[in-house]
KEVEXSE-834191 format. One record per residue (C-alpha): x, y, z. Coordinates in steps of 0.25 Angstrom, whole numbers, plus 5000, padded with zeros to 4 digits. Example, Ala and Ser with C-alpha at 12.3 -4.5 7.8 and 13.67 -1.06 7.14 Angstrom:
<pts>
<pt x="5049" y="4982" z="5031"/>
<pt x="5055" y="4996" z="5029"/>
</pts>
This chain:
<pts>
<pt x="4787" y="4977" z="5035"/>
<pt x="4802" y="4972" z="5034"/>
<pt x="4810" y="4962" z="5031"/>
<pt x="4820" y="4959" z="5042"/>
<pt x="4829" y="4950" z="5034"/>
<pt x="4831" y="4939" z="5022"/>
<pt x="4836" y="4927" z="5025"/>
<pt x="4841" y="4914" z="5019"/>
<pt x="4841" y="4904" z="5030"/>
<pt x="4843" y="4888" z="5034"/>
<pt x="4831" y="4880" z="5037"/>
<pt x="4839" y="4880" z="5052"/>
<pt x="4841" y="4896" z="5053"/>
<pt x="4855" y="4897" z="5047"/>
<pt x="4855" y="4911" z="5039"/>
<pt x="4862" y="4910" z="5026"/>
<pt x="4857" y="4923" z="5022"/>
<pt x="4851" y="4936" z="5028"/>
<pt x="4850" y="4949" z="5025"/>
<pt x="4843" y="4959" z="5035"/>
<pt x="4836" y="4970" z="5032"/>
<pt x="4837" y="4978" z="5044"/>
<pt x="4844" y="4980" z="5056"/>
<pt x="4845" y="4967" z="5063"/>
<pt x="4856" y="4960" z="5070"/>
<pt x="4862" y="4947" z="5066"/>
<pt x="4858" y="4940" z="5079"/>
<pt x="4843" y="4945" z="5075"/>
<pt x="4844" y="4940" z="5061"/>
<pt x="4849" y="4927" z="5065"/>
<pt x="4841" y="4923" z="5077"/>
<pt x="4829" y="4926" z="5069"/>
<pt x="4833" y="4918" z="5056"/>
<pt x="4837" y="4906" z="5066"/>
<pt x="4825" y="4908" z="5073"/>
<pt x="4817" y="4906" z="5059"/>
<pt x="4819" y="4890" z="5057"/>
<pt x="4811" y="4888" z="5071"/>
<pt x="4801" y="4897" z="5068"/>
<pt x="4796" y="4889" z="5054"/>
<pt x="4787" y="4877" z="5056"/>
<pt x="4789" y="4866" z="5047"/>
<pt x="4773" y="4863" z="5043"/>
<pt x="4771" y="4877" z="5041"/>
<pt x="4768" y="4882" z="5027"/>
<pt x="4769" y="4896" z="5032"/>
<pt x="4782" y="4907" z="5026"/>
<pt x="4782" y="4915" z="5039"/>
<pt x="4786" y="4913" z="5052"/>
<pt x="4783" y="4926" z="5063"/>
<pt x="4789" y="4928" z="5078"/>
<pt x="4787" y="4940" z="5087"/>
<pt x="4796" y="4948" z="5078"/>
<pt x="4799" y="4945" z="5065"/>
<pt x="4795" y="4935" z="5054"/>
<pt x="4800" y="4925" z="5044"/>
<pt x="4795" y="4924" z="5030"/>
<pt x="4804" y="4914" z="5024"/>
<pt x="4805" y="4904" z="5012"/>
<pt x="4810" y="4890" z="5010"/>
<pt x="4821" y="4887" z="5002"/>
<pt x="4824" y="4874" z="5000"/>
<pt x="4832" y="4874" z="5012"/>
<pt x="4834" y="4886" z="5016"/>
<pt x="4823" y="4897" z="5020"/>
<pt x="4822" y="4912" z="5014"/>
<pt x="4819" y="4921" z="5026"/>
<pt x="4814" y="4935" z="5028"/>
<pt x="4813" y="4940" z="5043"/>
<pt x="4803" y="4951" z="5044"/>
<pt x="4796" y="4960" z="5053"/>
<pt x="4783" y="4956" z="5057"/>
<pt x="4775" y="4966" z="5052"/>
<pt x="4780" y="4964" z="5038"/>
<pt x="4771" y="4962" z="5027"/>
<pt x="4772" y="4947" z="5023"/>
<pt x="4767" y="4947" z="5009"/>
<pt x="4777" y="4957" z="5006"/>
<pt x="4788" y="4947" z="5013"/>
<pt x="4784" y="4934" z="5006"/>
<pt x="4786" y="4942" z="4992"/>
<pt x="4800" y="4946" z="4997"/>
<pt x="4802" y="4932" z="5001"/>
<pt x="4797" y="4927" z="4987"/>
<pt x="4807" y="4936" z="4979"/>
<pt x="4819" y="4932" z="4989"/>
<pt x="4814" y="4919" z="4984"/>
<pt x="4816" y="4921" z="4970"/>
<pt x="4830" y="4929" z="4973"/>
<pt x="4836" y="4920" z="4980"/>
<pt x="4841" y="4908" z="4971"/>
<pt x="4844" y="4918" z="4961"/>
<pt x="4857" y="4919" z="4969"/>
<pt x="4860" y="4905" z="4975"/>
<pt x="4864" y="4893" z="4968"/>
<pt x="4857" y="4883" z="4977"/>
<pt x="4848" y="4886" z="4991"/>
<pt x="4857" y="4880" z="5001"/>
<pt x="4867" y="4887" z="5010"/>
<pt x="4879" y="4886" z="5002"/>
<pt x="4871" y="4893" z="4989"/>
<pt x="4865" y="4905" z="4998"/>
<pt x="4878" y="4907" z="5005"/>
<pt x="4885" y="4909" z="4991"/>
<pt x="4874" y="4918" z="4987"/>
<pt x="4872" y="4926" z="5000"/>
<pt x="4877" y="4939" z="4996"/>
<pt x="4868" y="4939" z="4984"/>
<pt x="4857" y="4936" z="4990"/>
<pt x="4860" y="4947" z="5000"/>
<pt x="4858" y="4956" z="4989"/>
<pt x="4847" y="4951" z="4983"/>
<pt x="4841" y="4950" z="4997"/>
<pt x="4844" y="4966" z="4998"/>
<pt x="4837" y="4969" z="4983"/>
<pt x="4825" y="4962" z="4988"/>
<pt x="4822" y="4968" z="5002"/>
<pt x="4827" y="4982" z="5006"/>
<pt x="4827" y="4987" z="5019"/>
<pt x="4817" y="4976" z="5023"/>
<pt x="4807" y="4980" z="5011"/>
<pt x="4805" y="4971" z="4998"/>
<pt x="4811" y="4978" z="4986"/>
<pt x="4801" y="4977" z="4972"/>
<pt x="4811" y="4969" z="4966"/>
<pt x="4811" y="4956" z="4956"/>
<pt x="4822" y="4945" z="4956"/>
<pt x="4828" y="4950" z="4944"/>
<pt x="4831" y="4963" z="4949"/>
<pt x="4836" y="4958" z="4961"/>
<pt x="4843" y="4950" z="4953"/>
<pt x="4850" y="4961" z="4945"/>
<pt x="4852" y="4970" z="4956"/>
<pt x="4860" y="4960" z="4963"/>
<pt x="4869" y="4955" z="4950"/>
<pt x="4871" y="4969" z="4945"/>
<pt x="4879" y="4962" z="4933"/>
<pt x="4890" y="4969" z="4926"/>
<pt x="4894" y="4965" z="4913"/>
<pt x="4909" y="4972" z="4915"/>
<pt x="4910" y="4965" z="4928"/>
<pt x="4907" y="4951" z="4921"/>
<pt x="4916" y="4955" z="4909"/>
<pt x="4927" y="4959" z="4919"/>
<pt x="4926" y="4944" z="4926"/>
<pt x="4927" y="4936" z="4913"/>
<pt x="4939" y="4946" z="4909"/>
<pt x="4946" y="4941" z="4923"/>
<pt x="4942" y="4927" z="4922"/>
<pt x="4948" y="4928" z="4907"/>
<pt x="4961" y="4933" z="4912"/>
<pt x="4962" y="4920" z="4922"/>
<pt x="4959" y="4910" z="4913"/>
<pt x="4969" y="4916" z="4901"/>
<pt x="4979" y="4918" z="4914"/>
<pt x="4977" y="4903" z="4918"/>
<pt x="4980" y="4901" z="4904"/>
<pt x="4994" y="4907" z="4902"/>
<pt x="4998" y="4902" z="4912"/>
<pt x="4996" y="4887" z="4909"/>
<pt x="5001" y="4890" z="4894"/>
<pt x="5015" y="4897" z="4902"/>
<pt x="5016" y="4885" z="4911"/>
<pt x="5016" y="4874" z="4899"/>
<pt x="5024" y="4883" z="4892"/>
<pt x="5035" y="4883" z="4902"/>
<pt x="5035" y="4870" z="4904"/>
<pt x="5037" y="4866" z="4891"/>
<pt x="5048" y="4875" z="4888"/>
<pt x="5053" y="4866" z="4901"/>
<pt x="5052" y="4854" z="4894"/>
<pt x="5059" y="4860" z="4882"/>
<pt x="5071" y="4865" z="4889"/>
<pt x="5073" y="4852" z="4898"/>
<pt x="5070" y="4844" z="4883"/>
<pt x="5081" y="4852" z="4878"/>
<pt x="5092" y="4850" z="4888"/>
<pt x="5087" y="4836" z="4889"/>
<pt x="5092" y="4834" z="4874"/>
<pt x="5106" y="4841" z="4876"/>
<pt x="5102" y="4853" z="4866"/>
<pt x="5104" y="4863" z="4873"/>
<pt x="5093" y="4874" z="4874"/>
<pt x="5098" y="4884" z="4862"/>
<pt x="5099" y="4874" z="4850"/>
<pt x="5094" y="4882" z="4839"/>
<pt x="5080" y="4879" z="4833"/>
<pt x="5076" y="4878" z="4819"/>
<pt x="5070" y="4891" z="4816"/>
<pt x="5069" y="4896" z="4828"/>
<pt x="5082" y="4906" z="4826"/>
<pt x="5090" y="4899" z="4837"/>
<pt x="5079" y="4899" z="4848"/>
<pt x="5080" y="4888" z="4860"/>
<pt x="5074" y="4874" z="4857"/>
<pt x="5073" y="4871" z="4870"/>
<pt x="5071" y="4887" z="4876"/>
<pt x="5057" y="4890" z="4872"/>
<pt x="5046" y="4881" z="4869"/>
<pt x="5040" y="4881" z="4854"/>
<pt x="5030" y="4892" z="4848"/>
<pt x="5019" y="4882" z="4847"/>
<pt x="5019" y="4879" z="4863"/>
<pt x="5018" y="4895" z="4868"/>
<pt x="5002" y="4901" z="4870"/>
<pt x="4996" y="4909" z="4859"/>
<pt x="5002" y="4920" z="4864"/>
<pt x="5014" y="4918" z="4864"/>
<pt x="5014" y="4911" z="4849"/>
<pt x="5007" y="4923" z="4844"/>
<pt x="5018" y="4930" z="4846"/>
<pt x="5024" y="4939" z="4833"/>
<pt x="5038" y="4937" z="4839"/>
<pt x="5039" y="4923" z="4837"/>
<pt x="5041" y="4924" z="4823"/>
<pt x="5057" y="4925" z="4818"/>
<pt x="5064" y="4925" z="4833"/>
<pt x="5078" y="4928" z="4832"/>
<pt x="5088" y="4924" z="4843"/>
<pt x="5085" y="4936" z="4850"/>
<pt x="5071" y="4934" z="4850"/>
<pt x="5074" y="4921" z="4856"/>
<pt x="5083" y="4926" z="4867"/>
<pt x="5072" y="4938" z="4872"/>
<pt x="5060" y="4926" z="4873"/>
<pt x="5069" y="4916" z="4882"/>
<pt x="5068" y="4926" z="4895"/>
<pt x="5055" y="4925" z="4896"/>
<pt x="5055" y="4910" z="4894"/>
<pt x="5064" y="4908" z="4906"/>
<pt x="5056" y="4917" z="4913"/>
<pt x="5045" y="4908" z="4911"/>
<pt x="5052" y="4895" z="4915"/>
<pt x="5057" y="4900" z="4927"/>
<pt x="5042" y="4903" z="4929"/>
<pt x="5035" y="4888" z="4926"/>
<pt x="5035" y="4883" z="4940"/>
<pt x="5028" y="4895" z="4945"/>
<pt x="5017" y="4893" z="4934"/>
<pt x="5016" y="4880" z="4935"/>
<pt x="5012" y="4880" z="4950"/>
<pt x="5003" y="4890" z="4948"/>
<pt x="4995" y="4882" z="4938"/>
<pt x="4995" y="4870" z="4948"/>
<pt x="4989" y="4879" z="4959"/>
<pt x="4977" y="4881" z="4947"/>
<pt x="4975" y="4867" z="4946"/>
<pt x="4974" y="4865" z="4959"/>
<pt x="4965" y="4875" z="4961"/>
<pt x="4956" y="4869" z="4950"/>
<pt x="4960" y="4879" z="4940"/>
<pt x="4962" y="4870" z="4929"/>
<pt x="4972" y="4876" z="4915"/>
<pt x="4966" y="4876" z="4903"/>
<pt x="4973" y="4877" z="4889"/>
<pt x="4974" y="4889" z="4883"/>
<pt x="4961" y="4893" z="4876"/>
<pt x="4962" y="4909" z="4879"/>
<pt x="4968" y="4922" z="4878"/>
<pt x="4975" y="4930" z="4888"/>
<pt x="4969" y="4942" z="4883"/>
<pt x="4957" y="4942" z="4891"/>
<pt x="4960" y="4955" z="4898"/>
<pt x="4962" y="4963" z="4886"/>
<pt x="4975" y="4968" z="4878"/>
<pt x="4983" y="4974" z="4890"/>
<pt x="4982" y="4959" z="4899"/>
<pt x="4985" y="4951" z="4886"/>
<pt x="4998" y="4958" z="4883"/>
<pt x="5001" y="4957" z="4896"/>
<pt x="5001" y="4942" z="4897"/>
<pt x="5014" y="4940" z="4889"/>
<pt x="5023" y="4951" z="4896"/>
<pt x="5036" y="4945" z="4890"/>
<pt x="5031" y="4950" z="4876"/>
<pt x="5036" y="4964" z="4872"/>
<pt x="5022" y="4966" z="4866"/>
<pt x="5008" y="4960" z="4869"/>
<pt x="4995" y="4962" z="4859"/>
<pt x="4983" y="4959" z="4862"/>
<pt x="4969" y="4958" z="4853"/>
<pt x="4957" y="4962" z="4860"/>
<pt x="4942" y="4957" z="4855"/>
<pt x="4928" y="4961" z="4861"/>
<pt x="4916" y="4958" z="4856"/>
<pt x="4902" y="4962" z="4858"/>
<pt x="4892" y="4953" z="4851"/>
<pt x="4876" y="4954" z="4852"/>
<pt x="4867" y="4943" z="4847"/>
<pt x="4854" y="4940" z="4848"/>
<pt x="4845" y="4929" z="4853"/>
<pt x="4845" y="4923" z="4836"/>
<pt x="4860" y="4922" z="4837"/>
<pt x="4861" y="4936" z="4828"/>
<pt x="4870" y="4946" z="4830"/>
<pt x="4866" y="4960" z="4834"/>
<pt x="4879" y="4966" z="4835"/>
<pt x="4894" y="4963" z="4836"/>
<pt x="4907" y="4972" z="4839"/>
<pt x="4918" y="4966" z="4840"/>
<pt x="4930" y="4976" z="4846"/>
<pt x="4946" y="4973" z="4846"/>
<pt x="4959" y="4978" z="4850"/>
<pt x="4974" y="4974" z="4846"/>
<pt x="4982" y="4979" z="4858"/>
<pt x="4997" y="4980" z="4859"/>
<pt x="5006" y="4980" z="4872"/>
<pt x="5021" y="4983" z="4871"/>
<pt x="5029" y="4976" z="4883"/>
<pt x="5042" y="4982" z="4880"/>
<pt x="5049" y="4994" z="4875"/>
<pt x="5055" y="4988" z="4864"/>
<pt x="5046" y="4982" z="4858"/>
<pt x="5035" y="4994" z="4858"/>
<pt x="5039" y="4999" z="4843"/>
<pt x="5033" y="4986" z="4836"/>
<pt x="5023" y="4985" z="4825"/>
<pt x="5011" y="4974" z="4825"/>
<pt x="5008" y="4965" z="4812"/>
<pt x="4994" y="4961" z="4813"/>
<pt x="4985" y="4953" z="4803"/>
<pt x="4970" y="4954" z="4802"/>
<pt x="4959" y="4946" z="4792"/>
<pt x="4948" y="4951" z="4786"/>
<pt x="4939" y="4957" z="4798"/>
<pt x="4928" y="4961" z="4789"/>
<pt x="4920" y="4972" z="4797"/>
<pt x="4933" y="4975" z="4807"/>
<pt x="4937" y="4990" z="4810"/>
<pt x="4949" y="4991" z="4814"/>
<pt x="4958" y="5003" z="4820"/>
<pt x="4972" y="5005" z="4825"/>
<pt x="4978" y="5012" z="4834"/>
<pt x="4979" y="5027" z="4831"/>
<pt x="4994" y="5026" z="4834"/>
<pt x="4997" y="5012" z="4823"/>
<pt x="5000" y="5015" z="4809"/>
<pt x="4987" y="5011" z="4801"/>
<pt x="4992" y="5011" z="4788"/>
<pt x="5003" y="5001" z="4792"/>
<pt x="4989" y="4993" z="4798"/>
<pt x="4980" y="4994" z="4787"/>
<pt x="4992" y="4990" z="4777"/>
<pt x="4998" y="4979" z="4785"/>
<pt x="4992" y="4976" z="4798"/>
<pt x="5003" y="4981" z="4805"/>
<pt x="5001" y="4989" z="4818"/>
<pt x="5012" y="4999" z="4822"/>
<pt x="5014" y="5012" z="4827"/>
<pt x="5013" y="5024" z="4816"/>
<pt x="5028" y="5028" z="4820"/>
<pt x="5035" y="5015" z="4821"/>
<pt x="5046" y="5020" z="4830"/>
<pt x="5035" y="5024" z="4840"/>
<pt x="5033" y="5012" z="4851"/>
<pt x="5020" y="5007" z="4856"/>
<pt x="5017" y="5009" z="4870"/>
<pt x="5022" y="4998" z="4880"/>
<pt x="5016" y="4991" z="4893"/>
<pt x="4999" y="4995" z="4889"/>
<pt x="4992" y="4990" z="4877"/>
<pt x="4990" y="4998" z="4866"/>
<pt x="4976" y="4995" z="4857"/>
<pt x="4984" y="4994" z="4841"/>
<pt x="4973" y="4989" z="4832"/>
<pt x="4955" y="4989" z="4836"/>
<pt x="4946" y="4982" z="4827"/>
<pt x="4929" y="4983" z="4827"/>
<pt x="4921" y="4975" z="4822"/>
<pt x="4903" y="4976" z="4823"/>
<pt x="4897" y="4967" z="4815"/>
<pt x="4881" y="4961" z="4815"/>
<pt x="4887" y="4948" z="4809"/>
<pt x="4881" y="4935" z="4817"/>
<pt x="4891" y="4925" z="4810"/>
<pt x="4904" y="4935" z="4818"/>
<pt x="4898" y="4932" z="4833"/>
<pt x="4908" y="4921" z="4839"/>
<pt x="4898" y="4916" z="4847"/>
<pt x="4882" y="4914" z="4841"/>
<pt x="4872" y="4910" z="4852"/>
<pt x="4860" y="4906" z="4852"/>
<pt x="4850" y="4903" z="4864"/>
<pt x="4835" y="4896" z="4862"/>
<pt x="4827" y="4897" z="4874"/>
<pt x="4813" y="4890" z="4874"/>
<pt x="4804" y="4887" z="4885"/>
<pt x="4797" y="4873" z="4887"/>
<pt x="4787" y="4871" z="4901"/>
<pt x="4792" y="4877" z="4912"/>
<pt x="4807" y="4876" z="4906"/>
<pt x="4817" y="4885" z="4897"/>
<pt x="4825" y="4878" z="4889"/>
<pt x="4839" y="4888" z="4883"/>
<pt x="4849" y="4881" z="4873"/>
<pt x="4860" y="4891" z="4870"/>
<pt x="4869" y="4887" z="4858"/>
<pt x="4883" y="4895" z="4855"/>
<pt x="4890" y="4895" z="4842"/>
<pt x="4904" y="4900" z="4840"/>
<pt x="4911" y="4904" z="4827"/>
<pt x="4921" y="4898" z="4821"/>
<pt x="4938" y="4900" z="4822"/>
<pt x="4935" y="4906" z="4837"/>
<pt x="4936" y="4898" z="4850"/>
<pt x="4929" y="4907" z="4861"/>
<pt x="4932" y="4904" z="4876"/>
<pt x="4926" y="4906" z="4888"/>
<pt x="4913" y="4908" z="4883"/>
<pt x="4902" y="4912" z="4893"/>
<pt x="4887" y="4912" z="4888"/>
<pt x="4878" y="4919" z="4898"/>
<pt x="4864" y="4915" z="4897"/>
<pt x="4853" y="4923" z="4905"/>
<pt x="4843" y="4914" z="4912"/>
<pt x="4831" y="4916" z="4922"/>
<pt x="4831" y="4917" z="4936"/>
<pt x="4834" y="4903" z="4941"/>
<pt x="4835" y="4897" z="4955"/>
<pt x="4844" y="4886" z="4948"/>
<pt x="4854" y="4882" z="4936"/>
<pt x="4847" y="4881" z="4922"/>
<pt x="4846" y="4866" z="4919"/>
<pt x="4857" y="4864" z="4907"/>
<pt x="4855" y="4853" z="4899"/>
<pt x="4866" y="4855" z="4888"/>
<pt x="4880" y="4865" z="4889"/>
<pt x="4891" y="4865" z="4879"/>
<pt x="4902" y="4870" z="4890"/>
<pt x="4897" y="4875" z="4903"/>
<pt x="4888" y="4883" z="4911"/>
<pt x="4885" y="4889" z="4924"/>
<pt x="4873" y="4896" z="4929"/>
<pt x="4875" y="4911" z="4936"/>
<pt x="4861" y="4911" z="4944"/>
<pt x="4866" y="4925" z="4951"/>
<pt x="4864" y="4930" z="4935"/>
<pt x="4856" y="4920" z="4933"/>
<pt x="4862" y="4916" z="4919"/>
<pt x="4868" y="4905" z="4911"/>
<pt x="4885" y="4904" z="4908"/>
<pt x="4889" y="4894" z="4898"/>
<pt x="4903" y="4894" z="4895"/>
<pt x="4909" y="4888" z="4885"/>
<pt x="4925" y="4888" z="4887"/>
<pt x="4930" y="4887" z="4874"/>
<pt x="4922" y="4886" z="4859"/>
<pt x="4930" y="4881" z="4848"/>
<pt x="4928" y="4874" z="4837"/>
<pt x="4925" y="4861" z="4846"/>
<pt x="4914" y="4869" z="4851"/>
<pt x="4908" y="4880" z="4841"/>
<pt x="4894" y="4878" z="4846"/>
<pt x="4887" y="4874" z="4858"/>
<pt x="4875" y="4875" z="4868"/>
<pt x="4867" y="4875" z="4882"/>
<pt x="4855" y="4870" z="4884"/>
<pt x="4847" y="4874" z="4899"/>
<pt x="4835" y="4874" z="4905"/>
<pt x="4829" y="4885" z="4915"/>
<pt x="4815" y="4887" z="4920"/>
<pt x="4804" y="4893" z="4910"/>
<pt x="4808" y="4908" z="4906"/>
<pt x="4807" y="4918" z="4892"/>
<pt x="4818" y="4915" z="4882"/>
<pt x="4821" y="4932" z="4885"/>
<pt x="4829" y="4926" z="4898"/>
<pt x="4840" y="4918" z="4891"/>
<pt x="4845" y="4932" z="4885"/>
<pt x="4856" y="4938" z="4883"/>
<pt x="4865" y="4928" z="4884"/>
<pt x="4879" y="4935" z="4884"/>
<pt x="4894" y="4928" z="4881"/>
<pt x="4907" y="4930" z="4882"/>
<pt x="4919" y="4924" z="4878"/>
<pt x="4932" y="4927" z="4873"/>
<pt x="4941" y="4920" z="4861"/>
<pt x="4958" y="4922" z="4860"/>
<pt x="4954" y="4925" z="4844"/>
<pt x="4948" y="4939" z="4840"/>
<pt x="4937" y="4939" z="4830"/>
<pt x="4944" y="4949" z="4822"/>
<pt x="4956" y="4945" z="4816"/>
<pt x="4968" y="4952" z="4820"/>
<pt x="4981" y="4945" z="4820"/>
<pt x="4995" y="4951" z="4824"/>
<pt x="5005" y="4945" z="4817"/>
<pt x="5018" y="4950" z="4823"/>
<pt x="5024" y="4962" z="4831"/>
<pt x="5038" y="4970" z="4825"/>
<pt x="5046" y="4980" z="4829"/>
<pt x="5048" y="4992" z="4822"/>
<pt x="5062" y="4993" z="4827"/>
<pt x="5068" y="4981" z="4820"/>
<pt x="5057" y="4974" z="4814"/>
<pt x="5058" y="4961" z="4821"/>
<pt x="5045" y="4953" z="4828"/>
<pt x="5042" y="4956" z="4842"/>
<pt x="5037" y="4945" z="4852"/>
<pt x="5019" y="4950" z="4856"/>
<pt x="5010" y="4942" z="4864"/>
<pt x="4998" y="4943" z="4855"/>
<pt x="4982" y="4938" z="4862"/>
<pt x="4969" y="4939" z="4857"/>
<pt x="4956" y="4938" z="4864"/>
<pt x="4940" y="4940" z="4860"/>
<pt x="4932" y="4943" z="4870"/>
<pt x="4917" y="4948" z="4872"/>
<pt x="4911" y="4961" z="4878"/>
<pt x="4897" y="4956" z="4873"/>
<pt x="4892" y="4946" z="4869"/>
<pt x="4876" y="4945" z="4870"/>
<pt x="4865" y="4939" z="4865"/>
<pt x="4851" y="4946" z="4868"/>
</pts>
């Protein structure tokens, strides 16, 4: 006994999908799968159909037919339990049994099809492990995607915040001659610096307004900051057009609610290559809670990292200032001065005429915090699954702390294998349904204190609570948990401020609750 062939097929022959599980020639395949409409009589109840050579044991769905082509000294009992688990696999990969939902699908269900029949012979498999061996999910690999998708977004980001930065220091400069000033009137204390050259402190991103160099610019100062803003005018019309090709291909720019620092250390400092030095404070957590809302365990790992651009600026000195941080470990580089840290929050070479490396990032300051304190978690969630007839009825409630705005929050909530989308009745944000993992995303773009709290509300077929769990989440926030604040960078040399781009992200590693 053998199975010839699966097949997904119109109700007029057409074959959208068909895998063969042994030597056979297209023409065959398809003269027998065209010939299989004419061979089905419509008042009869039967699942098979036989000719001289081969026959059909097939399945309707909805308007489509599941086919297996077999010899005919196959056992039929054995063929019509193949039949009833390719059933059941089936919408486990497809959105909707038409043509358009298998054609998306067909690779998928080519595997599935190969899990389930080997070499003609049924496999002693369930859904579920068909299931997994298909998915195969790796959680680097979906760590890796939201690390990419991050760098886009925060990309998309810069870019809008460069372009309305240009502009307005456009509308300045015209505002400027339009009045007859001139474009080097000295400004009240602003040390001589062009009224009508740059734009006000207040206008330029977080990054740039973090910058320790703003602070007692001399004319000098002034002078080496005004070649990059020409560079950047030259540039507007460029950027510009390049955010119009977005829009019109319905990217729509969103203000800036992120951080640049996605990517870790190295790609923050690299977004402001202009600035002799770059630092960039790096966050991961790993939180477990569990299904009460208690915590099991959190770690919470950071690093300060510092990236020198230029040779004469790599014999500098970092003034930071932290809080109380009760429960913090903190450790500096071997090569920092620790007594000059511990003392003064200062971080600096141990020989000060010794320069820090330029062009990689160098980790400073590491800080470690594990702690079984519930009221720490930035996010608390709580799920309450109960069952009612033949219906499961899952509300989900989130609860953020106070003082930190989270962003692109994903909750990922397991369900059951379902041959639709869970019926939602109430969502704070939005959510979509994977039925290739056969779970839940609610995603929540930003929590702030307009939305410390929210829930979902869905219904899915009857099924044990154990299901729902672990839900998993990531999100990431431009403020660490820890505070860490560097204040201004020096040089050694002569003592006067140096100009840093400064970012900070949170992200997570893991976040569970089992």
């Amino acid at each position: 006994m053998v199975v010839l062939a699966s097949s997904i097929v119109t109700k007029s022959g057409k074959a959208l999908v068909s895998r063969q599980f042994v030597d056979m020639s297209r023409v065959r395949i398809e003269g027998l799968l065209a010939a299989f409409p004419k061979l089905v009589g419509s008042g009869k109840q039967h699942t098979y159909v036989e000719t001289e050579n081969v026959r059909y044991v097939y399945q309707p769905m909805e308007a489509l037919y599941l086919l297996l082509v077999t010899n005919k000294a196959s056992n039929i009992l054995e063929d019509l339990e193949t039949l009833r688990l390719l059933a059941k696999v089936v919408p486990e990969y497809i959105d909707s049994l038409d043509e358009e939902g298998i054609e998306q699908a067909a690779f998928s269900l080519l595997f599935a099809f190969d899990e389930v029949i080997s070499l003609g012979y049924k496999e002693n498999v369930t859904v579920a492990q068909v299931k997994q061996n298909t998915e195969m999910e790796s959680h680097e690999e979906k760590l890796h995607k939201m690390i990419i998708q991050s760098k886009i977004n925060d990309t998309k980001d810069i870019m809008k915040r460069k372009a309305m930065e240009i502009d307005k220091s456009k509308i300045e400069r015209r505002e400027g001659r339009g009045g007859g000033g001139g474009g080097y009137s000295p400004s009240p204390g602003m040390g001589g610096m062009p009224s009508g050259g740059l734009p006000d402190m207040g206008s330029l991103p977080p990054t740039s307004a973090a910058m320790g160099g703003s602070k007692g610019l001399g004319v000098g100062a002034t002078g080496r900051a005004s070649k990059p803003k020409g560079m950047q005018l030259g540039k507007a019309k460029k950027a510009n057009d390049f955010l119009d090709s977005l829009a019109k291909e319905g990217e729509v720019m969103t203000p800036d609610v992120g951080s640049a620092a996605a990517a870790g250390p190295a790609a923050a400092a690299a977004l402001v290559p202009g600035e002799p030095v770059s630092i960039a404070v790096d966050e991961r957590l790993a939180v477990r809670l569990n299904k009460d809302g208690g915590m099991e365990n959190m770690e919470i790992q950071g690093t300060m990292s510092l990236q020198v651009q230029q040779d004469d600026s790599a014999r500098i000195r970092v003034q930071t200032a932290a809080g109380a941080n009760a429960g913090y470990q903190f450790k500096t580089h071997p090569n920092i001065d620790k007594g000059a840290y511990s003392s003064g929050g200062v971080l600096g070479l141990k020989d000060p005429a010794r320069p820090f490396p330029t062009g990689s990032a160098l980790g400073i300051l590491k800080w470690r915090l594990q702690t079984t304190d519930d009221s720490l978690a930035p996010l608390s969630i709580n799920c309450w699954p109960s069952t009612s007839g033949a219906e499961s009825y899952v509300n989900i409630e989130y609860e953020a702390i106070e003082g930190l705005d989270l962003q692109t929050v994903v909750i990922a909530i397991p369900l059951p294998a379902l041959s639709h989308a869970p019926r939602v009745s109430q969502v704070d944000g939005d959510w979509r349904y994977d039925p290739r993992r056969s779970v839940m995303l609610w995603t929540i773009d930003l929590i702030d204190d307009q939305n410390r709290s929210g829930s979902l509300e869905f219904v899915v077929p009857a099924c044990d609570s154990g299901v729902f769990f672990p839900v998993e989440v990531n999100f990431t926030a431009t403020k660490t948990l820890c505070d860490v604040q560097v204040l201004s960078v020096t040089s050694n040399d002569t003592g006067a401020p140096v100009k840093f781009a400064y970012t900070t992200l949170l992200s997570t590693d893991e976040y569970q609750i089992a």
